[in-house]
DSSP file (Angstrom, degrees, kcal/mol; ACC not computed):
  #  RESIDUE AA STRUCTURE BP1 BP2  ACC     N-H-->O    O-->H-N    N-H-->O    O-->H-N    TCO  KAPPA ALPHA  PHI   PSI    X-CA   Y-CA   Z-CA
    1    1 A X    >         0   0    0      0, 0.0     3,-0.9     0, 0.0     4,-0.1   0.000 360.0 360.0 360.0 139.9    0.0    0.0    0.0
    2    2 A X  G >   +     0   0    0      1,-0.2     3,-2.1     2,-0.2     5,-0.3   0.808 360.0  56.0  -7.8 -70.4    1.1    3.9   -0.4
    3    3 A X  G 3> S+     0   0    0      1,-0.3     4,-0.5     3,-0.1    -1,-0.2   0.827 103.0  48.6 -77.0 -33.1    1.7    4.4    3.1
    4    4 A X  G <4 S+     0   0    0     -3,-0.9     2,-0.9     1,-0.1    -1,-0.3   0.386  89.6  91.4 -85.6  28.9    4.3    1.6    3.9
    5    5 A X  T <4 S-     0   0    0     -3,-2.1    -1,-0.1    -4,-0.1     3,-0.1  -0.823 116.1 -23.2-108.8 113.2    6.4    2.5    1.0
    6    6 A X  T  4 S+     0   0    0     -2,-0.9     2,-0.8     1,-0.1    -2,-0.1   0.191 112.1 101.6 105.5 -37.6    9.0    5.0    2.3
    7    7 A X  S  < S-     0   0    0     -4,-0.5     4,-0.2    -5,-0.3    -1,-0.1  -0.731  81.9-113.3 -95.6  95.8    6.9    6.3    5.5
    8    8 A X        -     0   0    0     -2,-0.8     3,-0.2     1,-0.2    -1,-0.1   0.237  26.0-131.2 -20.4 154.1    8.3    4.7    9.1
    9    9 A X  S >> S+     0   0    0      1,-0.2     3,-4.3     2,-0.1     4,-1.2   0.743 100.3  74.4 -89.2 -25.6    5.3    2.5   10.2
   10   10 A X  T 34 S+     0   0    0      1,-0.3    -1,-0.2     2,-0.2    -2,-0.1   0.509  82.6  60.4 -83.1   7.1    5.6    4.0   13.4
   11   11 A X  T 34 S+     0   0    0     -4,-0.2    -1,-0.3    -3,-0.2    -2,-0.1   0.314 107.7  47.7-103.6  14.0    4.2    7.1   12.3
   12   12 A X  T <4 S+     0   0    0     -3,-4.3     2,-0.7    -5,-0.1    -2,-0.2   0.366  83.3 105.9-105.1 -10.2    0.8    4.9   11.4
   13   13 A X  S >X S-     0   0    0     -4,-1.2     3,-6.5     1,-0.1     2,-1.1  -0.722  79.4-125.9 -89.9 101.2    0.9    3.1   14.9
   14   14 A X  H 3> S+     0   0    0     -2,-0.7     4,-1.1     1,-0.4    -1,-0.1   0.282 102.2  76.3 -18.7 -11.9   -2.4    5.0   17.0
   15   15 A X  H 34 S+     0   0    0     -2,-1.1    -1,-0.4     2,-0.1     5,-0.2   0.777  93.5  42.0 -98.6 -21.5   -0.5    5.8   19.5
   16   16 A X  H <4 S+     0   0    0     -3,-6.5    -2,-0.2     1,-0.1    -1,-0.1   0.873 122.3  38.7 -78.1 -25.8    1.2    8.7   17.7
   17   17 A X  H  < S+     0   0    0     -4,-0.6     2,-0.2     2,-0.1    -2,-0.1   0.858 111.8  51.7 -91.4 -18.1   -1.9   10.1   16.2
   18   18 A X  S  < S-     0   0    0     -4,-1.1     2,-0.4     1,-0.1     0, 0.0  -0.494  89.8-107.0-108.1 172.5   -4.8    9.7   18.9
   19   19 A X        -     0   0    0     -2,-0.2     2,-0.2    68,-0.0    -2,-0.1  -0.766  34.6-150.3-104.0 141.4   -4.4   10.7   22.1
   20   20 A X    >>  -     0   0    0     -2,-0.4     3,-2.4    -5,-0.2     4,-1.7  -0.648  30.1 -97.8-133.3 179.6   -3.9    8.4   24.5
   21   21 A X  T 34 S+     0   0    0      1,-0.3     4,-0.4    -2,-0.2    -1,-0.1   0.262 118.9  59.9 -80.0  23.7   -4.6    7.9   28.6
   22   22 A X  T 3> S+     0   0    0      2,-0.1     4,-1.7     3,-0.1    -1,-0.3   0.496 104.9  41.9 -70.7 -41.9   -0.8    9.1   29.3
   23   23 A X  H <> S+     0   0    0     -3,-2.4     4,-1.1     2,-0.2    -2,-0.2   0.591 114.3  55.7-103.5 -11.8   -1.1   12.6   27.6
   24   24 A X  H  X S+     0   0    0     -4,-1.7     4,-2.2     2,-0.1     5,-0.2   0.898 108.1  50.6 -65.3 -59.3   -4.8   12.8   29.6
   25   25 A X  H  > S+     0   0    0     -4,-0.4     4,-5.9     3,-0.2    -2,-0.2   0.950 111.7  49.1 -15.6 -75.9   -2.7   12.1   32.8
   26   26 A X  H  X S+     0   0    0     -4,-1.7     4,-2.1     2,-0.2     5,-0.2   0.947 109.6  44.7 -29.1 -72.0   -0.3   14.9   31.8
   27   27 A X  H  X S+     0   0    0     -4,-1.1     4,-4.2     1,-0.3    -1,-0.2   0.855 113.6  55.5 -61.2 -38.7   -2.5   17.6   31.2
   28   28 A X  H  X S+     0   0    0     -4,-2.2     4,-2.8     1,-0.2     5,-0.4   0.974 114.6  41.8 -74.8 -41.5   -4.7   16.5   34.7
   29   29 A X  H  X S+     0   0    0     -4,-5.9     4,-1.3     1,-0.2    -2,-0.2   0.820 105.8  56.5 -72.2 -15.5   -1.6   16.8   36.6
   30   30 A X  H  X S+     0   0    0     -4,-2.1     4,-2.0     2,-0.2    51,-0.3   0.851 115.8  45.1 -44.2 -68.6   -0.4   20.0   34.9
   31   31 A X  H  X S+     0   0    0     -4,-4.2     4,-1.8    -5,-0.2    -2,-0.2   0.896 110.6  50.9 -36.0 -46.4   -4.1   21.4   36.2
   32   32 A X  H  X>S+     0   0    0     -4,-2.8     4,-2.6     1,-0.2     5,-1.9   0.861 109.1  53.4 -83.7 -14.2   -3.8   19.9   39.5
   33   33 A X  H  <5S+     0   0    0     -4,-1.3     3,-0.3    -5,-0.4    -1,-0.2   0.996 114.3  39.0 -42.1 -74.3   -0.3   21.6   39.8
   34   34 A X  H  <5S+     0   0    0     -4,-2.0    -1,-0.2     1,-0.2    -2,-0.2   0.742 115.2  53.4 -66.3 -23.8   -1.5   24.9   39.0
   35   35 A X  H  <5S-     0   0    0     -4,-1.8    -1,-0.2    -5,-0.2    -2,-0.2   0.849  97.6-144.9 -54.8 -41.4   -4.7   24.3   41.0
   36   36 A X  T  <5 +     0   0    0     -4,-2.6     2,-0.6    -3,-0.3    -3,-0.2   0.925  48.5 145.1  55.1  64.8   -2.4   23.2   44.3
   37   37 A X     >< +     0   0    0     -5,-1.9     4,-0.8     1,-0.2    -1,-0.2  -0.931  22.9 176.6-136.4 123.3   -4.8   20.6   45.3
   38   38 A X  H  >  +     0   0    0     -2,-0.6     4,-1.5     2,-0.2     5,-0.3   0.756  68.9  71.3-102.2 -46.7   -2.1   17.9   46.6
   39   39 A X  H >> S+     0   0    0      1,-0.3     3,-1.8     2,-0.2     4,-1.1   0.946 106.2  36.4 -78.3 -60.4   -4.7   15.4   47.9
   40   40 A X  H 34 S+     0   0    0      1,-0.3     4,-0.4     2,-0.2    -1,-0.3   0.764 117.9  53.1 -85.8 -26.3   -5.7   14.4   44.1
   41   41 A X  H 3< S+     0   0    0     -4,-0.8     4,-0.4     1,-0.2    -1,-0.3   0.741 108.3  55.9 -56.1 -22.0   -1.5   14.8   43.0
   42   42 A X  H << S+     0   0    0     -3,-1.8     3,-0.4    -4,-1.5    -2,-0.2   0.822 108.5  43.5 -80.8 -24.8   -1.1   12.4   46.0
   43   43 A X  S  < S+     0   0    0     -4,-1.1    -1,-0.2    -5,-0.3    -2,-0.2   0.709 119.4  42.2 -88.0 -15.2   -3.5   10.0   44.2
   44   44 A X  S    S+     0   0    0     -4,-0.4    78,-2.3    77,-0.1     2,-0.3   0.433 100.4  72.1-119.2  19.8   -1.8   10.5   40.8
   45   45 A X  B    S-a  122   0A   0     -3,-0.4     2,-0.3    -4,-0.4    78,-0.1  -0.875  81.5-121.4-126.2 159.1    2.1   10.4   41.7
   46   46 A X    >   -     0   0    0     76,-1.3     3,-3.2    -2,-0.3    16,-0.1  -0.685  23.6-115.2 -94.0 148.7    3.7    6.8   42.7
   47   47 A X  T 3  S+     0   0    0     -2,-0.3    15,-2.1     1,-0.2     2,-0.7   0.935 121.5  53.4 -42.4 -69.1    5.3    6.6   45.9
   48   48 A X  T 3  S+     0   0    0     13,-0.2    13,-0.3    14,-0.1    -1,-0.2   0.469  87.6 157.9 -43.6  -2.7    8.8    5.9   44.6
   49   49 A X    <   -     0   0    0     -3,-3.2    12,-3.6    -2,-0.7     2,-0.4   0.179  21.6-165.4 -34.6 132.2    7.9    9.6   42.4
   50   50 A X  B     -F   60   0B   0     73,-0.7    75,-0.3    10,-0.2     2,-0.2  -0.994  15.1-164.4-125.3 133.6   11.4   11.6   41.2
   51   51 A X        -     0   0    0      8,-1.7     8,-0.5    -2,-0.4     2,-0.3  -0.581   6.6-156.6 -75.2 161.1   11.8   14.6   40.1
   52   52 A X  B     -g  126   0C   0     73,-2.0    75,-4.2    -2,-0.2     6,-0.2  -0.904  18.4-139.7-153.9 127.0   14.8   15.5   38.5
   53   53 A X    >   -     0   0    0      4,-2.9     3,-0.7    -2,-0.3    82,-0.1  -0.353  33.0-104.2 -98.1 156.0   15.5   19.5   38.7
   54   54 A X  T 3  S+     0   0    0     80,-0.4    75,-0.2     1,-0.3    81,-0.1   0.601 117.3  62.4 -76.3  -7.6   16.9   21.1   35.7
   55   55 A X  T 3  S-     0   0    0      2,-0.1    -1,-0.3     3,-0.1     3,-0.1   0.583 123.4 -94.2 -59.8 -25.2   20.5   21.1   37.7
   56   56 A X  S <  S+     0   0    0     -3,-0.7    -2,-0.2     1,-0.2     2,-0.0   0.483  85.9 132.1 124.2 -23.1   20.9   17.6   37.9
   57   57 A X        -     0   0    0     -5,-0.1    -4,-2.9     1,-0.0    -1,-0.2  -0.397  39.3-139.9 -92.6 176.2   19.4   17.4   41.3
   58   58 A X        -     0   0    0     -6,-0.2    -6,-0.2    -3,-0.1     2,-0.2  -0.192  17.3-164.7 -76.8 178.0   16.5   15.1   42.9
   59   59 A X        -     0   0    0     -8,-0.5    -8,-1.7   -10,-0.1     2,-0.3  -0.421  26.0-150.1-129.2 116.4   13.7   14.8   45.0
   60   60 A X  B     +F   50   0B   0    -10,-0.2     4,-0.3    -2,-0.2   -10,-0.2  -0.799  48.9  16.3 -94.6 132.6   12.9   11.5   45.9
   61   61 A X  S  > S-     0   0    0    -12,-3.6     4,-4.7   -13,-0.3     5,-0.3   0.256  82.1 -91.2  66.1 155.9    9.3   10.0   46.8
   62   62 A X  H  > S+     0   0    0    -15,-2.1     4,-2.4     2,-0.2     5,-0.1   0.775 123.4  53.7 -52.4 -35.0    5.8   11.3   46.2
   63   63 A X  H  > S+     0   0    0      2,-0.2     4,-2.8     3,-0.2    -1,-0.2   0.983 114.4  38.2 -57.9 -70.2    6.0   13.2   50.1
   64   64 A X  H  > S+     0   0    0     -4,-0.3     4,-2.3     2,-0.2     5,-0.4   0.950 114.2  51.8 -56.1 -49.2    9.1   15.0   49.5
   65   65 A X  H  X S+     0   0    0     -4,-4.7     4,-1.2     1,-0.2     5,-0.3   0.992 112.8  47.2 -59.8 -46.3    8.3   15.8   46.2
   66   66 A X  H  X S+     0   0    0     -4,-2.4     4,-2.3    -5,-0.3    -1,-0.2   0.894 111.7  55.2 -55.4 -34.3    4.7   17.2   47.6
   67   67 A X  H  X S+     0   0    0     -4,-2.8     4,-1.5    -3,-0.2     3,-0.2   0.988 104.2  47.0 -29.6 -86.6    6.7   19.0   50.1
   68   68 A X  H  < S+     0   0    0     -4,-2.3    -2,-0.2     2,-0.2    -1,-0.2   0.299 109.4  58.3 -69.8   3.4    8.9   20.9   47.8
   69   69 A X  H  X S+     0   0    0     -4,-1.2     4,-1.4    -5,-0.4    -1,-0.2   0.756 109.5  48.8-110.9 -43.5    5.6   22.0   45.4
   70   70 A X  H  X S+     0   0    0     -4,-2.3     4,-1.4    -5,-0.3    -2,-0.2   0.851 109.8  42.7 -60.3 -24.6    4.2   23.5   48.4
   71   71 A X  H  X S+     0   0    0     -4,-1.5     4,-2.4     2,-0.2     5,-0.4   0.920 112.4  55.3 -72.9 -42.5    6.8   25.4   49.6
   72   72 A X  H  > S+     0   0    0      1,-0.3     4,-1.3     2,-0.2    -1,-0.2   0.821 112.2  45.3 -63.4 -28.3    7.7   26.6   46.0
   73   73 A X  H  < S+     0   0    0     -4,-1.4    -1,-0.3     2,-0.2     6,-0.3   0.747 110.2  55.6 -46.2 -46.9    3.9   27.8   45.8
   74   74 A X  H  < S+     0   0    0     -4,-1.4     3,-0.5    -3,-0.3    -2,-0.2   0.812 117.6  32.2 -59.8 -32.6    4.2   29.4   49.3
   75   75 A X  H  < S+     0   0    0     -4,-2.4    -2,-0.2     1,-0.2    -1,-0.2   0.862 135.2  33.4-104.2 -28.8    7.5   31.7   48.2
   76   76 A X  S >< S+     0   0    0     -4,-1.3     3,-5.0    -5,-0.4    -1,-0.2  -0.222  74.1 165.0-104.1  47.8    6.1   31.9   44.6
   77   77 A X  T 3  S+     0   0    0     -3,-0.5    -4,-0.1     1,-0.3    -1,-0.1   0.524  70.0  48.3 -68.9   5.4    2.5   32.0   44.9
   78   78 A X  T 3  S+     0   0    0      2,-0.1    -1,-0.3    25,-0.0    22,-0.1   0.188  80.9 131.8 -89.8   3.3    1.1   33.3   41.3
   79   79 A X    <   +     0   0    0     -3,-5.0     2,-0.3    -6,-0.3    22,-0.2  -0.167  33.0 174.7 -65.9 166.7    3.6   30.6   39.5
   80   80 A X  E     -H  100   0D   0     20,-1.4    20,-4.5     2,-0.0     2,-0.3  -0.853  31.8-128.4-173.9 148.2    1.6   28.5   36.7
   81   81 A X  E     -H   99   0D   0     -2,-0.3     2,-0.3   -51,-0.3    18,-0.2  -0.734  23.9-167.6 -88.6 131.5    2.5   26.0   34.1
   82   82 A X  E     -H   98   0D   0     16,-1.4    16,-2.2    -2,-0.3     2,-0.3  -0.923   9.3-151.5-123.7 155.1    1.2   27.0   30.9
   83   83 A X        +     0   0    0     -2,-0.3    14,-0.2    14,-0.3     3,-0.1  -0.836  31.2 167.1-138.3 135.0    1.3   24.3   28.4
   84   84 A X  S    S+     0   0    0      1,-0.5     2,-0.3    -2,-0.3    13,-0.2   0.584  70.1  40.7-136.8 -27.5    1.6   24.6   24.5
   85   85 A X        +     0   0    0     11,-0.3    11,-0.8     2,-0.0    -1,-0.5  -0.969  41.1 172.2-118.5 155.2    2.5   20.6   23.7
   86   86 A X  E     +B   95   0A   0     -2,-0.3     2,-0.2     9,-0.2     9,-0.2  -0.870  25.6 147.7-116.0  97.6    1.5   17.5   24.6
   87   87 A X  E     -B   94   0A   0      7,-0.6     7,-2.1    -2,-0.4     2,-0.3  -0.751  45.3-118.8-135.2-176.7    2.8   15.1   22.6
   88   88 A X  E     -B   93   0A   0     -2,-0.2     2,-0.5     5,-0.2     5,-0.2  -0.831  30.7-173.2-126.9 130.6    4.1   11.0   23.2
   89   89 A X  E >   -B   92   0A   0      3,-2.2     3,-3.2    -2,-0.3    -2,-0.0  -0.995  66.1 -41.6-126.4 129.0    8.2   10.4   22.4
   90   90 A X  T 3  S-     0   0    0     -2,-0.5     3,-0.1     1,-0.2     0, 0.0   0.701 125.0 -35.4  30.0  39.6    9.3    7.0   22.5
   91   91 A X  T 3  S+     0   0    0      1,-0.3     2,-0.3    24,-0.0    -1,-0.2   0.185 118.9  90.4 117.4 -47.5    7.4    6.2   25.4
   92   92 A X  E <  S-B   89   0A   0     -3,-3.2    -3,-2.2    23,-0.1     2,-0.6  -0.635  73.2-120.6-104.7 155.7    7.5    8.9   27.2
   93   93 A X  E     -BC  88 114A   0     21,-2.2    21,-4.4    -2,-0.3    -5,-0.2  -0.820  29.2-165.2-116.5 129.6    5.2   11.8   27.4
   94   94 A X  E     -BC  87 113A   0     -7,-2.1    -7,-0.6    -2,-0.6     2,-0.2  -0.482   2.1-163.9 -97.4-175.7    6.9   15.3   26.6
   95   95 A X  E     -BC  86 112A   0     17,-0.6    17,-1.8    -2,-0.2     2,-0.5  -0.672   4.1-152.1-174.2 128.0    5.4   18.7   27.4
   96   96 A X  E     + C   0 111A   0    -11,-0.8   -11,-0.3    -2,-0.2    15,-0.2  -0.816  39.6  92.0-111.0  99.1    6.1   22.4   26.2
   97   97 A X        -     0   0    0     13,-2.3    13,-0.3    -2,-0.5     2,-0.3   0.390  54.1-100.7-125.2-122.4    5.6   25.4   27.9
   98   98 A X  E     -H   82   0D   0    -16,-2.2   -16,-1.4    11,-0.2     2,-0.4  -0.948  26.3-117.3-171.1 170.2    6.8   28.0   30.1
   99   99 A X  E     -H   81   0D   0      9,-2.3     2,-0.3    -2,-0.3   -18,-0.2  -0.934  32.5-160.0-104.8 153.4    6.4   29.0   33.7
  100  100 A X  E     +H   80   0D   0    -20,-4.5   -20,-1.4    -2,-0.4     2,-0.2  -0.856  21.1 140.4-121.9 174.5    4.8   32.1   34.3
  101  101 A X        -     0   0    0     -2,-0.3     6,-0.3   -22,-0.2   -22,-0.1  -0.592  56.5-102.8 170.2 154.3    4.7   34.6   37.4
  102  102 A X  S    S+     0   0    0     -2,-0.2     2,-1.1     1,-0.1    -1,-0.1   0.762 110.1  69.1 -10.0 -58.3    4.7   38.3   38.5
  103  103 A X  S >  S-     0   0    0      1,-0.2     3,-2.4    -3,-0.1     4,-0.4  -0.705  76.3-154.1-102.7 100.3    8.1   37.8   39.4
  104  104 A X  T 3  S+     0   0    0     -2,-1.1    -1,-0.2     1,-0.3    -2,-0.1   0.554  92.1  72.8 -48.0 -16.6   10.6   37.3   36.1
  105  105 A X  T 3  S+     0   0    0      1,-0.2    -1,-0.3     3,-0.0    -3,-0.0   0.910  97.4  44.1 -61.3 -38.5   12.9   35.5   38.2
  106  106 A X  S <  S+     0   0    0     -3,-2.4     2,-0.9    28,-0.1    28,-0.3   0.753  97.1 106.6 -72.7 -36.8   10.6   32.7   38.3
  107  107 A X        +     0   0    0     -4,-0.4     2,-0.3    -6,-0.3    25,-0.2  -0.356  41.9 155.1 -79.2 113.4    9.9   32.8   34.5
  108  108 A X        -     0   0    0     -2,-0.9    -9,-2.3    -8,-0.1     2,-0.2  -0.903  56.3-117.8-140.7 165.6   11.0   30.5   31.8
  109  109 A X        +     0   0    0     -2,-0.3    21,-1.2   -11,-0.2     2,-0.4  -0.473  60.4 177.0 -67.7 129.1   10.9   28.8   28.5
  110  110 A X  E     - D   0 129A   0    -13,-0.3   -13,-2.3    19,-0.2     2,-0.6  -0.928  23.6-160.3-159.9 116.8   10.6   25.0   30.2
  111  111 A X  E     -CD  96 128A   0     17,-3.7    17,-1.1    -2,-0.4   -15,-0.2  -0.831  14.0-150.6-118.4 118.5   10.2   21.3   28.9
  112  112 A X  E     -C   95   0A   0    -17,-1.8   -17,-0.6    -2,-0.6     2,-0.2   0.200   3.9-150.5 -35.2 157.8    8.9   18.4   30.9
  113  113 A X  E     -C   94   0A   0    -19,-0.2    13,-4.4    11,-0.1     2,-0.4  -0.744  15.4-163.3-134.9 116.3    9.5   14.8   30.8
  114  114 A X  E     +CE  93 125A   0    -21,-4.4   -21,-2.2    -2,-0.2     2,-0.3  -0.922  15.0 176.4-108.0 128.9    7.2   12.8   31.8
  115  115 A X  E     - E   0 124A   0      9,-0.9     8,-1.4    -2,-0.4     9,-0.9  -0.831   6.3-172.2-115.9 161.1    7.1    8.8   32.9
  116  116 A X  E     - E   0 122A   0      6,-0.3     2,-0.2    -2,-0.3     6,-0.2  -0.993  18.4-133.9-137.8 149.9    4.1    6.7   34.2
  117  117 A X    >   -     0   0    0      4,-2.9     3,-1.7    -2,-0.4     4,-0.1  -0.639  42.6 -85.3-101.3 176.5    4.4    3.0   35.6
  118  118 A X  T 3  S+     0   0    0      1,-0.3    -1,-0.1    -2,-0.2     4,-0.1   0.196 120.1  66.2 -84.9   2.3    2.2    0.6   34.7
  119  119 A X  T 3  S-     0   0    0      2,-0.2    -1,-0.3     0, 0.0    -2,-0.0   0.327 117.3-100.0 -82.9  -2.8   -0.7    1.2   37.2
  120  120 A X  S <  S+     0   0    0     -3,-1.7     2,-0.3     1,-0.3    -2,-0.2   0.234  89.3 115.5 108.1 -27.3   -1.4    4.6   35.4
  121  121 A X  S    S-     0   0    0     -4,-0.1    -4,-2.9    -5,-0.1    -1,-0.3  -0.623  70.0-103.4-104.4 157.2    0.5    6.9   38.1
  122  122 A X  E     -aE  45 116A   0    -78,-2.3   -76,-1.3    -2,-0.3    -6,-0.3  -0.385  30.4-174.8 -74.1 142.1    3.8    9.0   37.0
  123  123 A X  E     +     0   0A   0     -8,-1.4   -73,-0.7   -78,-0.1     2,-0.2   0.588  63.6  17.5-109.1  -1.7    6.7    7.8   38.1
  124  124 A X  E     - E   0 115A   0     -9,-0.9    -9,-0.9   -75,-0.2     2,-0.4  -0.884  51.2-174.7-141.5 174.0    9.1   10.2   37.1
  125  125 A X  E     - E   0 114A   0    -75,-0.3   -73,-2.0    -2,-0.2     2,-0.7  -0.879  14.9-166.2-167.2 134.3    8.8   13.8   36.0
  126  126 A X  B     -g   52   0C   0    -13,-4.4     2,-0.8    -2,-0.4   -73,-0.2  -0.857   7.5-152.6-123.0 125.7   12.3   16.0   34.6
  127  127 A X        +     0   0    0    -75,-4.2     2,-0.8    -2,-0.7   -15,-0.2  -0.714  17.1 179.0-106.8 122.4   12.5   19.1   34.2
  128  128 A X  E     -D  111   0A   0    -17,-1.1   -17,-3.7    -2,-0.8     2,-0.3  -0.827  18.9-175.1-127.6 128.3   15.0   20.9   31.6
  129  129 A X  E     -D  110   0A   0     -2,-0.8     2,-0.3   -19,-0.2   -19,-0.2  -0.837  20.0-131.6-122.2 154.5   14.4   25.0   31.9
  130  130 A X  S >  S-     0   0    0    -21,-1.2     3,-1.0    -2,-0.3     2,-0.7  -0.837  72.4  -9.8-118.3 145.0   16.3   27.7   29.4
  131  131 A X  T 3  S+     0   0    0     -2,-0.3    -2,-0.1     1,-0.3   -23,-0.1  -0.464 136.9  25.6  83.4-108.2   18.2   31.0   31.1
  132  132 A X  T 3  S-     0   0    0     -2,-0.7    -1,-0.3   -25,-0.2     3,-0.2   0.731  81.2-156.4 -71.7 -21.8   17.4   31.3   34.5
  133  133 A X    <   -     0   0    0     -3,-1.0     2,-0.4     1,-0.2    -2,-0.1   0.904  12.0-140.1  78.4  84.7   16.7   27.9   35.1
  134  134 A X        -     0   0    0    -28,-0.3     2,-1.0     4,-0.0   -80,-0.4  -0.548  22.9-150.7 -66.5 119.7   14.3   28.2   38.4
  135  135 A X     >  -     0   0    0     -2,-0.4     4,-1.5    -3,-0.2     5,-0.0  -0.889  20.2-172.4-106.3 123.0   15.6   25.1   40.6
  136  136 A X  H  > S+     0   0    0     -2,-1.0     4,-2.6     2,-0.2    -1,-0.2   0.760  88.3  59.6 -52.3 -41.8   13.0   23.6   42.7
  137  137 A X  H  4 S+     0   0    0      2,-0.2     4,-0.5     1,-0.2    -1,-0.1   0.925 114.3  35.5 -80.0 -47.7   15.7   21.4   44.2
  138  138 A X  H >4 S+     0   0    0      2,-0.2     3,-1.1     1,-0.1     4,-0.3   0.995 116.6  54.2 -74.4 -53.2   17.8   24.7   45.4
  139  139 A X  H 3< S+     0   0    0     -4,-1.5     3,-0.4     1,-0.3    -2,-0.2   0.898 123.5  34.6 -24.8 -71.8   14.4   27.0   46.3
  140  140 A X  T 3X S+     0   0    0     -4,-2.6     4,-0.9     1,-0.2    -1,-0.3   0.119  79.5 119.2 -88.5   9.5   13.6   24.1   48.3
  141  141 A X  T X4 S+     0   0    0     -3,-1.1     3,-2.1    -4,-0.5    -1,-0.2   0.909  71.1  65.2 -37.2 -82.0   17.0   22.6   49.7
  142  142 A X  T 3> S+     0   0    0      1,-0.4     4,-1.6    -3,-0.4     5,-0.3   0.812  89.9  64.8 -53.9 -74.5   16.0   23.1   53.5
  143  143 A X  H 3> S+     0   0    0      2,-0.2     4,-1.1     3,-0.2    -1,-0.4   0.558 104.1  39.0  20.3 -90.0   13.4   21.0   53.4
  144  144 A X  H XX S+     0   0    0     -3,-2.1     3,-2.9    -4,-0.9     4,-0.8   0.821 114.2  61.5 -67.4-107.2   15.4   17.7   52.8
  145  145 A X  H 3> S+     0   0    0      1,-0.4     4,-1.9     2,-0.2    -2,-0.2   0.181 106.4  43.6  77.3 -76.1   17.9   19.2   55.1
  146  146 A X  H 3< S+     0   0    0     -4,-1.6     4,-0.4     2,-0.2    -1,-0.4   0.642 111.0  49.0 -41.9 -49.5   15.4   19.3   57.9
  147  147 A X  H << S+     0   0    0     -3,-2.9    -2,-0.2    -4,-1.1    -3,-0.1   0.646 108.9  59.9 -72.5 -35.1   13.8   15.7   57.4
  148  148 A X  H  < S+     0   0    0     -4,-0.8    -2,-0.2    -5,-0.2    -3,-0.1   0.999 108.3  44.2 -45.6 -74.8   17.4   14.5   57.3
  149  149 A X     <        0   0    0     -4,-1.9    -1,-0.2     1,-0.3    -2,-0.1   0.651 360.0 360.0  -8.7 -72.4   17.8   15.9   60.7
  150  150 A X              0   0    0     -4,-0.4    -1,-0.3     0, 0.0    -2,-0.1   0.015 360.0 360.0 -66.3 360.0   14.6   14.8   62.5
């Protein structure tokens, strides 16, 4: 037929052209982010959840990570994800946006990586930021610091 001669198959395969319950996921946690409603992010991140901060650093498990998204809402409290792709890579669900806020310190050009394990909830989520590069993991340093401590 036309379409296998020349054209990867894998741009015929449904999972690039429909939208699928991964990039539904996204977009509801990307809401509940900007919402700050924790109890339903608690329901939709895996325990073992990582972040991985546009430095290089972590936060590991779904607590800490909930931790370090409230405090970054407390010291920034107009930030919002605005969202301009949602698209499926190899697996993985990308997303392209920006952050926005009041405060230009906080704002940048920002792409996402997203993973989910096989029950549906994400298990990883990476963040790669242009310029100022807002680090969650530094904002939010004490934190882990603290729990360390205790």
């Amino acid at each position: 037929m036309w379409y296998e001669r020349g054209v990867p198959r894998k741009l015929f395969q449904p999972v690039t052209w429909f939208r699928s319950a991964d990039i539904d996921r996204t977009q509801a946690i990307m809401r509940l982010l900007n919402a700050r409603e924790y109890a339903a992010l608690e329901q939709a991140l895996a325990d073992d959840f990582i972040y991985l901060d546009t430095v290089g650093s972590s936060i590991r498990g779904r607590g800490a990570f909930l931790a370090a998204a409230r405090e970054l809402y407390r010291i920034v409290p107009d930030m919002r994800i605005e969202t301009d792709q949602i698209f499926r890579q190899e697996g993985e669900i990308h997303v392209k946006g920006r952050l926005v806020s009041d405060d230009p310190e906080h704002c940048s050009e920002s792409l996402w990586r997203i993973s989910y394990s096989e029950d549906g909830k994400a298990s990883e989520l990476q963040a790669f930021r242009d310029g100022n590069a807002v680090s969650v993991t530094r904002i939010t340093a004490h934190l882990r610091r603290t729990s360390a401590v205790s």
